[in-house]
TORVO-16860 format. One line per 10 residues: number of its first residue (from 1); their letters; for each residue x, y, z of N, C-alpha, C, O, CB. Coordinates in pm, whole numbers. Glycine has a CB too. Layout:
BEGIN
NUM) A) X:Y:Z:X:Y:Z:X:Y:Z:X:Y:Z:X:Y:Z ~ ...
//
This chain:
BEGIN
1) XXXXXXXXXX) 252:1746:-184:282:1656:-72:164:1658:24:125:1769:59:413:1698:0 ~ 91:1528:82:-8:1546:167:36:1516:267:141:1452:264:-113:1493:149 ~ -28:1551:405:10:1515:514:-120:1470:598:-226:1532:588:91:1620:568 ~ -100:1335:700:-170:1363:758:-153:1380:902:-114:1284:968:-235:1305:724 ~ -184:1520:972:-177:1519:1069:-288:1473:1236:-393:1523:1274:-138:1613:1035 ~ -216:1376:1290:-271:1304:1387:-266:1410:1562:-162:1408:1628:-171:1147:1379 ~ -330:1451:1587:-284:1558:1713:-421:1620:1753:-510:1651:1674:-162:1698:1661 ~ -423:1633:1915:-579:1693:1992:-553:1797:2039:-642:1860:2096:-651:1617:2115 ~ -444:1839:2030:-450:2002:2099:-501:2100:2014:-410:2160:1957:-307:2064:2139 ~ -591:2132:1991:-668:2242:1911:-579:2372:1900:-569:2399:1780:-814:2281:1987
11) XXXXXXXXXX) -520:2451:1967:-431:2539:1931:-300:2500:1833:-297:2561:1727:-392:2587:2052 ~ -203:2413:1857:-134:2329:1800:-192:2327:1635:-151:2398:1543:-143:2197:1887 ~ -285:2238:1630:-367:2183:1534:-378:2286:1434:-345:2255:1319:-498:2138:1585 ~ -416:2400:1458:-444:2560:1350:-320:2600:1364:-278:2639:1255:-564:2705:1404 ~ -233:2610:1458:-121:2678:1363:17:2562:1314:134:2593:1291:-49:2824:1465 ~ -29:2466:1312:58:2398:1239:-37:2386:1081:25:2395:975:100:2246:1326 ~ -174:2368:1083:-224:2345:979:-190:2487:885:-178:2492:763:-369:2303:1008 ~ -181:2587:972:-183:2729:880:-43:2732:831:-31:2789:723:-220:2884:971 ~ 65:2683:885:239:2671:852:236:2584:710:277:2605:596:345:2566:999 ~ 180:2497:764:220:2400:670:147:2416:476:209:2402:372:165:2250:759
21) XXXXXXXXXX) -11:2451:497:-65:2502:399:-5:2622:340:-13:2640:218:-180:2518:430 ~ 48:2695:407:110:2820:341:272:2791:276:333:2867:202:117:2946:466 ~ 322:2647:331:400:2596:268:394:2512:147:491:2471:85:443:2556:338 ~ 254:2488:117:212:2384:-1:213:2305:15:239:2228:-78:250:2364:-96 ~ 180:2240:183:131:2090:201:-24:2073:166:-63:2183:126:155:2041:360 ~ -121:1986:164:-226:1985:206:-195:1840:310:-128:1737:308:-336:1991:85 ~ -307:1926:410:-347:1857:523:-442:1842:556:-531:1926:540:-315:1880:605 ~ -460:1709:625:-526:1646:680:-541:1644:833:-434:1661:891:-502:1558:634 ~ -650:1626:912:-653:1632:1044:-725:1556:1114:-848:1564:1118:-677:1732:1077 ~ -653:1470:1182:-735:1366:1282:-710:1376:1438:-600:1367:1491:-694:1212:1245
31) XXXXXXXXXX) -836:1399:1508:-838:1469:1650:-818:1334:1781:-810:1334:1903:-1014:1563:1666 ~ -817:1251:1696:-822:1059:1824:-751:982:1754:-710:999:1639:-1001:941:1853 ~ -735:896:1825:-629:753:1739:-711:684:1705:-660:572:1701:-519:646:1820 ~ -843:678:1666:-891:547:1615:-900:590:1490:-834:529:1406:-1023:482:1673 ~ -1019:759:1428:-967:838:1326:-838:867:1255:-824:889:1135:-992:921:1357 ~ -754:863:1343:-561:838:1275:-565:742:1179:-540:738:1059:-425:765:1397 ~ -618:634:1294:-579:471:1202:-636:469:1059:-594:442:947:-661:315:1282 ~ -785:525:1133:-893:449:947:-804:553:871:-777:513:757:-1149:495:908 ~ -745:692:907:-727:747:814:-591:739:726:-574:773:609:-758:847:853 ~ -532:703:787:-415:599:765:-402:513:673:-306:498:597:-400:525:853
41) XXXXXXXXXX) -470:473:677:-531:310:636:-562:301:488:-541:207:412:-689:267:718 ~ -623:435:459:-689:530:309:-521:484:266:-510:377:206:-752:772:323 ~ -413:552:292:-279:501:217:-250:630:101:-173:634:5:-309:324:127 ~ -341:725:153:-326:861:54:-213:955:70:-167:1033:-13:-444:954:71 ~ -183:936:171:-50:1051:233:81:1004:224:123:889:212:-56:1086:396 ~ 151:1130:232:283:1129:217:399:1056:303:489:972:301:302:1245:216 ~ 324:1163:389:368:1217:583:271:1178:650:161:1189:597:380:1396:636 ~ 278:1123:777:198:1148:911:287:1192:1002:408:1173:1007:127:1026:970 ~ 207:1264:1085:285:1368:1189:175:1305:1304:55:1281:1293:280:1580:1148 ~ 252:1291:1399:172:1198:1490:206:1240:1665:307:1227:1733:225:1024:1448
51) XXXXXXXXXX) 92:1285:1688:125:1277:1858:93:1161:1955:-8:1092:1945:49:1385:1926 ~ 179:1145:2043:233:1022:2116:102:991:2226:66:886:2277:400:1059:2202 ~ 50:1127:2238:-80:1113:2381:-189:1151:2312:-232:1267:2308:-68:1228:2539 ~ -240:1052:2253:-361:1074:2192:-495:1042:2254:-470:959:2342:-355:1011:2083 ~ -632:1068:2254:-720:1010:2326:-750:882:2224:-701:859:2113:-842:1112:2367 ~ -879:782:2320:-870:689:2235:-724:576:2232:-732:461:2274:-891:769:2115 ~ -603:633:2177:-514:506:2099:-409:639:2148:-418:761:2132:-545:434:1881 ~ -319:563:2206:-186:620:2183:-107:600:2117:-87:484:2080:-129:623:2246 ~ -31:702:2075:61:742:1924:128:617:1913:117:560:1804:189:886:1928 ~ 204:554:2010:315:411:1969:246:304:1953:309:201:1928:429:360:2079
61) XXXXXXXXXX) 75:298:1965:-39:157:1942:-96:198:1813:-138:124:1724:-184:134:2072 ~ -91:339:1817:-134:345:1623:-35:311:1524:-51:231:1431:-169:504:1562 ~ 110:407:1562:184:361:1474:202:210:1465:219:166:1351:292:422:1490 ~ 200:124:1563:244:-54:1561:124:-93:1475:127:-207:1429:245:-157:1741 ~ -4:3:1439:-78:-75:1377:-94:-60:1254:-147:-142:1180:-172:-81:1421 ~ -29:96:1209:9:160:1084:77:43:1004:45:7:891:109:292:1107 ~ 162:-2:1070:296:-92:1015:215:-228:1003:180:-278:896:453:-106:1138 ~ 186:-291:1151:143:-390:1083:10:-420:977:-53:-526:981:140:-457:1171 ~ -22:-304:878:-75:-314:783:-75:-298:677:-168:-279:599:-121:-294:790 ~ 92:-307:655:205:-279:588:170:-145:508:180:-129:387:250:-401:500
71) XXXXXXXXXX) 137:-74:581:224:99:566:327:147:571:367:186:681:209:184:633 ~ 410:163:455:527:225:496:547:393:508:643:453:557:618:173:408 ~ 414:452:442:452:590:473:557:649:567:606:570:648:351:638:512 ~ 613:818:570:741:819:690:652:865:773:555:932:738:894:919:677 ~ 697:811:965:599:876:1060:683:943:1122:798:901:1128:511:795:1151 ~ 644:1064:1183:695:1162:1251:677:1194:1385:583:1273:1391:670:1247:1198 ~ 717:1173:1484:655:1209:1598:641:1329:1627:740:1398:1604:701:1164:1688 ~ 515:1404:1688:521:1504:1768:495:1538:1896:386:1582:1933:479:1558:1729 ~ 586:1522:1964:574:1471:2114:656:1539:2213:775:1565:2192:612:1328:2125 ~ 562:1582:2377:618:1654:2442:684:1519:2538:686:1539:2660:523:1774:2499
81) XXXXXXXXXX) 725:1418:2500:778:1279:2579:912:1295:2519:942:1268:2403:694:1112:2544 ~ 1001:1350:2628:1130:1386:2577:1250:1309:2636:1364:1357:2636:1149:1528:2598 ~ 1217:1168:2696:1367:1111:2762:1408:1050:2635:1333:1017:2543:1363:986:2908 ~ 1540:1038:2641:1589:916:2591:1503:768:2576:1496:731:2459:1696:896:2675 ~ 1456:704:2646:1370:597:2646:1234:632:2570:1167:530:2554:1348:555:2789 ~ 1187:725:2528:1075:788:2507:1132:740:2379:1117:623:2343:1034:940:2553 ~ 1220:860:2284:1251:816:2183:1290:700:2142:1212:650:2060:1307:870:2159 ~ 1372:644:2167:1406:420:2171:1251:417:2121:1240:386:2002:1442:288:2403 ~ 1140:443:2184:1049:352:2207:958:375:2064:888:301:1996:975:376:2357 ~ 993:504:2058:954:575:1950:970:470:1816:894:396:1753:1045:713:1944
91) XXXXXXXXXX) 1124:512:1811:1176:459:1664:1182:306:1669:1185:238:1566:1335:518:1624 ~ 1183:282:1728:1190:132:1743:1066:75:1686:1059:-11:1598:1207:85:1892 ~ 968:132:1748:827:108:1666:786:117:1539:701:41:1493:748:172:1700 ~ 842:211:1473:894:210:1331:819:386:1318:702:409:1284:818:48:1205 ~ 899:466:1346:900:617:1370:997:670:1268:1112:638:1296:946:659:1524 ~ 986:742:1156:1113:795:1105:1203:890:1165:1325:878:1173:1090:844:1001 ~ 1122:1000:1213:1201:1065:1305:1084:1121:1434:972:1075:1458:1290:1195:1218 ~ 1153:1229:1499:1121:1237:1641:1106:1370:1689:1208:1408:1746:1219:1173:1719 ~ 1051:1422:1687:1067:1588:1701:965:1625:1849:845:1601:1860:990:1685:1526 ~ 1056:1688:1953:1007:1720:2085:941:1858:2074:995:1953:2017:1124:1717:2193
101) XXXXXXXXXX) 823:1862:2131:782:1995:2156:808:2066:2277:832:1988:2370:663:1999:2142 ~ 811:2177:2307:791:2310:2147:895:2258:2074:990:2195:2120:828:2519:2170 ~ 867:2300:1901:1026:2261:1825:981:2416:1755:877:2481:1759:1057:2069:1685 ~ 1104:2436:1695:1085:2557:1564:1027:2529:1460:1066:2423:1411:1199:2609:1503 ~ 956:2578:1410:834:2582:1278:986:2541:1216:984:2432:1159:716:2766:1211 ~ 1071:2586:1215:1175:2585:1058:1243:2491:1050:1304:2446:952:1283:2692:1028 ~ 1236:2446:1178:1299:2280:1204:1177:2204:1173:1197:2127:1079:1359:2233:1381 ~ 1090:2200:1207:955:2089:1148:985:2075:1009:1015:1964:964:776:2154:1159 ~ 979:2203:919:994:2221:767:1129:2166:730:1147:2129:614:983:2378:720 ~ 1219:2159:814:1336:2111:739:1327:1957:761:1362:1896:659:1482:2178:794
111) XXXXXXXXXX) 1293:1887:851:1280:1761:904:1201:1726:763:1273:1671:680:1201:1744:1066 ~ 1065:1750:724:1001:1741:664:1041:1728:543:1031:1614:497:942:1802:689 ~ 1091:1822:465:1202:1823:377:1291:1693:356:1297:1621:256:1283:1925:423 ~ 1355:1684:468:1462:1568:448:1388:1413:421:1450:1331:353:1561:1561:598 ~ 1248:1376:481:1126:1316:469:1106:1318:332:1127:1219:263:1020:1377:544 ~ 1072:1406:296:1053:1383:135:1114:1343:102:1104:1225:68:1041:1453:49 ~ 1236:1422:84:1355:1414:-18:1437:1180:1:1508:1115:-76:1519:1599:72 ~ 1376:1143:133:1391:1044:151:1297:945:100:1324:825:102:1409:1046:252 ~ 1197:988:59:1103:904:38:1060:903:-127:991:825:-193:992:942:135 ~ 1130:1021:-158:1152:1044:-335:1308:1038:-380:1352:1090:-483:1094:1215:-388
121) XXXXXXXXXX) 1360:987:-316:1475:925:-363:1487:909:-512:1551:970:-597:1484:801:-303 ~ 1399:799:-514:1417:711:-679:1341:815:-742:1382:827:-857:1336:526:-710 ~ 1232:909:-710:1179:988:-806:1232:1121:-847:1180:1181:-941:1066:1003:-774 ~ 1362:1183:-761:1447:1268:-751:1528:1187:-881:1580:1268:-958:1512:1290:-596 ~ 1549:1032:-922:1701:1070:-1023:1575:996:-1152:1628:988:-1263:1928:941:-973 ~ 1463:958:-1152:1424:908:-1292:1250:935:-1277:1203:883:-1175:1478:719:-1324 ~ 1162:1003:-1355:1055:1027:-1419:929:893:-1405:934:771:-1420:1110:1056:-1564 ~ 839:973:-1375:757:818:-1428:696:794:-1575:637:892:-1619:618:794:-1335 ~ 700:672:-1667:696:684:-1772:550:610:-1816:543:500:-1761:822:644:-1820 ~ 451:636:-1886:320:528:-1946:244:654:-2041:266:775:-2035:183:446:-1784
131) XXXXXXXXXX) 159:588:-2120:52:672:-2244:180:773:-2317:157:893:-2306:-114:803:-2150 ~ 260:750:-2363:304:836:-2383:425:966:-2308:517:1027:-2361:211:849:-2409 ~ 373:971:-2169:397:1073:-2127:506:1031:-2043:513:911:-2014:292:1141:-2078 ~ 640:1157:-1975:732:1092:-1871:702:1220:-1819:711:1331:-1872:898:1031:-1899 ~ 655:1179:-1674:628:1305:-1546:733:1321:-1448:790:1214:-1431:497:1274:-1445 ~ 759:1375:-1408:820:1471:-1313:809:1515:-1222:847:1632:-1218:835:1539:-1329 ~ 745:1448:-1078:600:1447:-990:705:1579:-890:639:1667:-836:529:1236:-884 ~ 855:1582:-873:933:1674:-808:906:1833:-908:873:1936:-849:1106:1606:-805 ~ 921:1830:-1021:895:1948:-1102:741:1955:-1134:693:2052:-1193:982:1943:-1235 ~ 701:1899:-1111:523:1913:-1156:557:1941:-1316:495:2032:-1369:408:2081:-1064
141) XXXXXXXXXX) 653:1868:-1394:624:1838:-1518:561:1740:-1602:532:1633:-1548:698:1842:-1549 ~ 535:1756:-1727:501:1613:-1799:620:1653:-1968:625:1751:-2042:261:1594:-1839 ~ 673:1560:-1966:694:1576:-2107:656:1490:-2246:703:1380:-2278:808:1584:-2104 ~ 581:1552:-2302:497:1490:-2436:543:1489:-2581:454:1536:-2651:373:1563:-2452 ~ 617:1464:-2629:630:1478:-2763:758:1561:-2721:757:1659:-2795:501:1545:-2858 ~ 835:1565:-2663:968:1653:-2686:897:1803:-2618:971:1902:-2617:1027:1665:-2888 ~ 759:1815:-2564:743:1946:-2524:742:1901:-2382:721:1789:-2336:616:2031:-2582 ~ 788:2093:-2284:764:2041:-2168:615:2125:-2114:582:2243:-2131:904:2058:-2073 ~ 547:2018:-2049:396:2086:-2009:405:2155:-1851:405:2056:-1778:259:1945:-2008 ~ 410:2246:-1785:405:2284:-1622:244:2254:-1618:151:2288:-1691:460:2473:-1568
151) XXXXXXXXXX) 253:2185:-1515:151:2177:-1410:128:2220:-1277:215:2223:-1190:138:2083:-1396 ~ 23:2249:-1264:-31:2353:-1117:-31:2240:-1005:-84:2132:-1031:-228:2437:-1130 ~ 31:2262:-872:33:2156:-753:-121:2063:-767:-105:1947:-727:44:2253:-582 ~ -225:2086:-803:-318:2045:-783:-333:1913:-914:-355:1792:-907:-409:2166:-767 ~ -304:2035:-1063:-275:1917:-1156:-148:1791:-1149:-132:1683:-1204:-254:1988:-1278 ~ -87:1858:-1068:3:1748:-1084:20:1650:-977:114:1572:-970:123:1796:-1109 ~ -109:1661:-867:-119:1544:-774:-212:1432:-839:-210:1309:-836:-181:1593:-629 ~ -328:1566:-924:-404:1439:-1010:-362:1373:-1095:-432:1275:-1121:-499:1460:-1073 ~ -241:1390:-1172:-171:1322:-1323:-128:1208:-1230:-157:1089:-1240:-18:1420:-1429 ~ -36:1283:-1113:49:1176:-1045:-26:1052:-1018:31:945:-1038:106:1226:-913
161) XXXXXXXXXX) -178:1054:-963:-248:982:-932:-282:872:-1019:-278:752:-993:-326:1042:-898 ~ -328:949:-1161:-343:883:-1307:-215:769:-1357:-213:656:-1405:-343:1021:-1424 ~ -94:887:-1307:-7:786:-1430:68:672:-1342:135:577:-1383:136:888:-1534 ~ 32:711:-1198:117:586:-1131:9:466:-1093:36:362:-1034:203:641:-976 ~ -90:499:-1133:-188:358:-1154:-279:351:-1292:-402:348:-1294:-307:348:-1021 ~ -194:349:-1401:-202:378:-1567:-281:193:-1592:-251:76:-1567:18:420:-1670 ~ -399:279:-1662:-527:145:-1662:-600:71:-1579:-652:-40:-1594:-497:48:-1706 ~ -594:178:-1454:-682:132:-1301:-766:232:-1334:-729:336:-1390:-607:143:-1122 ~ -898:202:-1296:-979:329:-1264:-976:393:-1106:-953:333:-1001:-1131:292:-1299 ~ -1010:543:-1130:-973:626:-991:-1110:647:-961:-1185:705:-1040:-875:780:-999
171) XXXXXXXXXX) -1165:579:-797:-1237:686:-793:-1295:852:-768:-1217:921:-703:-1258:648:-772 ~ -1388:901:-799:-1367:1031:-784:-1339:1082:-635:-1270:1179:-602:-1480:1092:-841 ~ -1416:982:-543:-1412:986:-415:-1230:960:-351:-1187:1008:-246:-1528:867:-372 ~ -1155:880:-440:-1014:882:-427:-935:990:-469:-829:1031:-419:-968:784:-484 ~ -973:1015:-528:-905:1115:-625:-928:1276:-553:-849:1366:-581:-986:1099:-797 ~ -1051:1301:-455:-1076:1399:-373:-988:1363:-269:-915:1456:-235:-1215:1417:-339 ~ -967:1233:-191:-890:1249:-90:-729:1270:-105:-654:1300:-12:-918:1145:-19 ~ -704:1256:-193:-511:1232:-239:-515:1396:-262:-438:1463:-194:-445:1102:-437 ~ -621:1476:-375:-585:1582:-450:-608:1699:-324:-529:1790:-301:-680:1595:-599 ~ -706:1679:-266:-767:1828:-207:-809:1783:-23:-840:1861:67:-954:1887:-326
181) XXXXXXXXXX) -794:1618:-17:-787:1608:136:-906:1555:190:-1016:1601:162:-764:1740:203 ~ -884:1430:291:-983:1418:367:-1106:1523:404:-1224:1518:368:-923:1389:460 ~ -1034:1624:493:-1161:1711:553:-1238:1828:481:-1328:1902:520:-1113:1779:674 ~ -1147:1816:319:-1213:1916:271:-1340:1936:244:-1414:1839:229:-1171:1936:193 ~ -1392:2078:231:-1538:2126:171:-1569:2139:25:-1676:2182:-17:-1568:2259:218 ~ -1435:2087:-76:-1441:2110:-190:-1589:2006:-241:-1649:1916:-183:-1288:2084:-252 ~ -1607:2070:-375:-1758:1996:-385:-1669:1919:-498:-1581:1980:-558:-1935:2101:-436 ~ -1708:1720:-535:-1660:1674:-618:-1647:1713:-752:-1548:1681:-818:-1695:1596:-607 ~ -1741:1780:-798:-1728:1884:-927:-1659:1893:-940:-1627:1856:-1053:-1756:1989:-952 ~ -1539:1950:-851:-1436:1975:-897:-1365:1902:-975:-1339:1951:-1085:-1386:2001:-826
191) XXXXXXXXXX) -1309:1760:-943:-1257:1643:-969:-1317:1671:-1143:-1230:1689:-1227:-1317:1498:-857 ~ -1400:1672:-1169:-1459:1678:-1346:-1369:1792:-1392:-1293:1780:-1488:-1658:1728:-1378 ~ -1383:1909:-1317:-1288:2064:-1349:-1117:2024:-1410:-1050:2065:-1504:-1264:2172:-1158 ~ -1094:1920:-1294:-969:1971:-1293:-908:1820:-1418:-802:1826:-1481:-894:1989:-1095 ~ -992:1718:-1425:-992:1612:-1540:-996:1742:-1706:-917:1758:-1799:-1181:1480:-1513 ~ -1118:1802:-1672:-1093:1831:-1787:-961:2004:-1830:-936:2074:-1928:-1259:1837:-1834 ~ -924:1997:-1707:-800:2100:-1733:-681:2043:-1771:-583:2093:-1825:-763:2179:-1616 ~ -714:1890:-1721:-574:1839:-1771:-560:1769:-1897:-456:1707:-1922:-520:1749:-1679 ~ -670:1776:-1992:-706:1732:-2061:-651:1841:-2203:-574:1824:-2297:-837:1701:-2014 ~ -723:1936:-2164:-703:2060:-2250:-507:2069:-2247:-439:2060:-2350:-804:2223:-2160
201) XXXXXXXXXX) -447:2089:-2106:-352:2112:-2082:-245:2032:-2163:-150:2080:-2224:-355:2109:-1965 ~ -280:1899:-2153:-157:1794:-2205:-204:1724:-2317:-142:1628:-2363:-109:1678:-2096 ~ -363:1785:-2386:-378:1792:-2497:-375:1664:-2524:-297:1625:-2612:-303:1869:-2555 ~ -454:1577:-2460:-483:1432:-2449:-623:1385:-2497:-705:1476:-2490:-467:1392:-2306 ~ -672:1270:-2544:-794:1179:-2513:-764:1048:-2463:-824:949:-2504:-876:1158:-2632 ~ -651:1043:-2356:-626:934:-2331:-643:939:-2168:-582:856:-2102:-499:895:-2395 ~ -718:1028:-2108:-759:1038:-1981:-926:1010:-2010:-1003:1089:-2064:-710:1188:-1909 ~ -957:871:-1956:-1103:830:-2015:-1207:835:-1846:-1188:850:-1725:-1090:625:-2110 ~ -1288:818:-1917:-1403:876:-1782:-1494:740:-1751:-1511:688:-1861:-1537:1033:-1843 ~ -1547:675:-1669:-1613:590:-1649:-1736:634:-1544:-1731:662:-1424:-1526:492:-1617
211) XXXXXXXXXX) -1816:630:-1609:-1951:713:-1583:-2011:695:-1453:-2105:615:-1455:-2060:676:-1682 ~ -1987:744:-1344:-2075:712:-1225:-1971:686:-1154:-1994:677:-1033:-2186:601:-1229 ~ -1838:666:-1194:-1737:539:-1123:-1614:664:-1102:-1577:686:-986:-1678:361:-1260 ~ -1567:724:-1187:-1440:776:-1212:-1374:815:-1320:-1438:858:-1415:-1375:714:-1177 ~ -1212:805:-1323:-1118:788:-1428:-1016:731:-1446:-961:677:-1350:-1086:861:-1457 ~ -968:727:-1556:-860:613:-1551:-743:699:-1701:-767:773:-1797:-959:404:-1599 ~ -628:639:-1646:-545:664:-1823:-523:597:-1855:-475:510:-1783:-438:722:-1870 ~ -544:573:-2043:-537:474:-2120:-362:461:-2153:-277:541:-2189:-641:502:-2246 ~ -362:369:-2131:-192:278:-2167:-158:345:-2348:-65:422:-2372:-225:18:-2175 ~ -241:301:-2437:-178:351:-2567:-174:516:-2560:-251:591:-2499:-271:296:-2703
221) XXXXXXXX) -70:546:-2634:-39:705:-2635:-162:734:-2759:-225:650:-2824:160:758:-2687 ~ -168:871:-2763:-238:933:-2860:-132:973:-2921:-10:967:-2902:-336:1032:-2827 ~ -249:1046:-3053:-151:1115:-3163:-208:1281:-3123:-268:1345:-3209:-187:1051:-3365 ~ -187:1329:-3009:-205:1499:-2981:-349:1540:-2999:-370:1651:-3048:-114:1600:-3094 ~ -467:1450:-2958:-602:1481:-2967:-649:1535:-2879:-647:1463:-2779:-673:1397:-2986 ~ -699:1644:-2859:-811:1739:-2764:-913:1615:-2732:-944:1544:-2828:-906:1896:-2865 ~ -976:1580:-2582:-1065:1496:-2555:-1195:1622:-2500:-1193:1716:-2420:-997:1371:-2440 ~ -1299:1563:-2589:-1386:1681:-2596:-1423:1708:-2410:-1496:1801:-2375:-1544:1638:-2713
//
C-alpha cells in the first residue's frame, strides 16, 4: 500500500513516516501544496494523508484540485481544524475521512485500514486475471498452473503493476515510483533486480523488457519457461 503523505511539520512528518513504514506502508512525502498536487497527479498512491494548513496551497484547494483531475484516490485529512464546520468543509470537498490532531497512532492505522479495505472492495472477493496468471494483490499471491507462488511486498507491487496494465509498457521510472516511492534513494538497478526475481520466481518469459524504455507483460501465457 503506498501513501502519500502531504504535511510541513517536520516532527509530525518522521514519526508518522517511521509508524507507518514499520507498518508496511511505503511513503511518500510532500512538504507544500503545490509538491502535493504534481505529486498527486503521478496517480501512484493508494492513500493521501493531507494537512489542511499547508504553505503554498491549502489542504481544501489541493484536494478541489485532486478531484477535479479526476482522482479518485481516498483523502484523509490531517488536521488540527476541529469545528464542526471545519469538517462539512472538509468532506464536502471530497475528503474520505477526517482525523483531528493529536489522534492515536492506532486510530490513524485503523482509519487506514478501513480505507483500504474500502477501496479493495472488489479486490477483497475476486483476483486479477491475464498471461496466464490470477493474482491476489490482498495475499501477495499469484496462481499459475494450479500452483500457489508467495510474493515479497515489493514483488507483489511490481506484478500488481505488470498485470493490471497487461501489454502496456512500464516505465522503469514508473515502476520506481509505485514500487519503492517518490523520495527514494533506491538506485533504478534495482527495478532490473527485482524484474528478474520475478521472473525466476513465477517461472515466466512472458515479462518482456523494452530496451532503454522499460517492461511490459505479454497477454499469451507461456508453457513454464525460465526467461533468461
Amino acid at each position: 500500500m503506498k501513501l502519500l503523505l502531504v504535511e510541513d511539520e517536520n516532527k509530525l512528518v518522521d514519526a508518522l513516516s517511521y509508524v507507518l513504514k514499520k507498518n508496511g506502508y511505503v511513503v511518500d512525502i510532500a512538504v507544500d501544496g503545490e509538491l502535493g498536487i504534481e505529486m498527486a497527479a503521478t496517480g501512484v498512491y493508494d492513500i493521501i494523508l493531507l494537512d489542511r494548513m499547508m504553505p503554498n496551497r491549502d489542504g481544501l484547494s489541493i484536494l478541489k484540485e485532486i478531484r477535479a483531475m479526476g482522482i479518485e484516490v481516498p483523502v484523509m485529512f490531517l488536521t488540527a481544524k476541529d469545528s464542526p464546520r471545519d469538517r462539512v468543509e472538509g468532506l464536502d470537498a471530497g475528503a474520505d475521512d477526517y482525523l483531528v490532531k493529536p489522534f492515536f497512532t492506532d486510530e490513524l492505522l485503523a482509519r487506514l485500514r478501513a480505507l483500504s479495505r474500502r477501496k479493495n472492495k472488489e479486490l477483497t472477493r475476486n483476483t486479477i486475471s491475464a498471461a496466464g496468471f490470477s493474482f491476489d494483490p490482498m495475499r501477495c499471491e499469484v496462481l499459475k498452473d494450479e500452483e500457489v507462488i508467495h510474493l515479497t511486498l515489493k514483488e507483489s507491487l511490481l506484478f500488481e503493476l505488470l498485470i493490471r496494465n497487461c501489454g502496456q509498457v512500464i516505465t522503469k521510472e514508473r515502476i520506481m515510483e509505485k514500487v519503492w516511492g517518490y523520495n527514494s534513494d533506491t538506485e533504478i538497478a534495482n527495478v532490473d533486480l527485482y524484474i528478474h526475481y520475478l521472473r525466476k520466481k513465477l517461472n515466466t518469459s512472458n515479462i518482456k523488457t523494452v530496451r532503454g524504455v522499460g517492461y511490459y507483460l505479454e497477454e499469451d501465457a507461456d508453457a513454464a519457461t525460465t526467461a533468461p
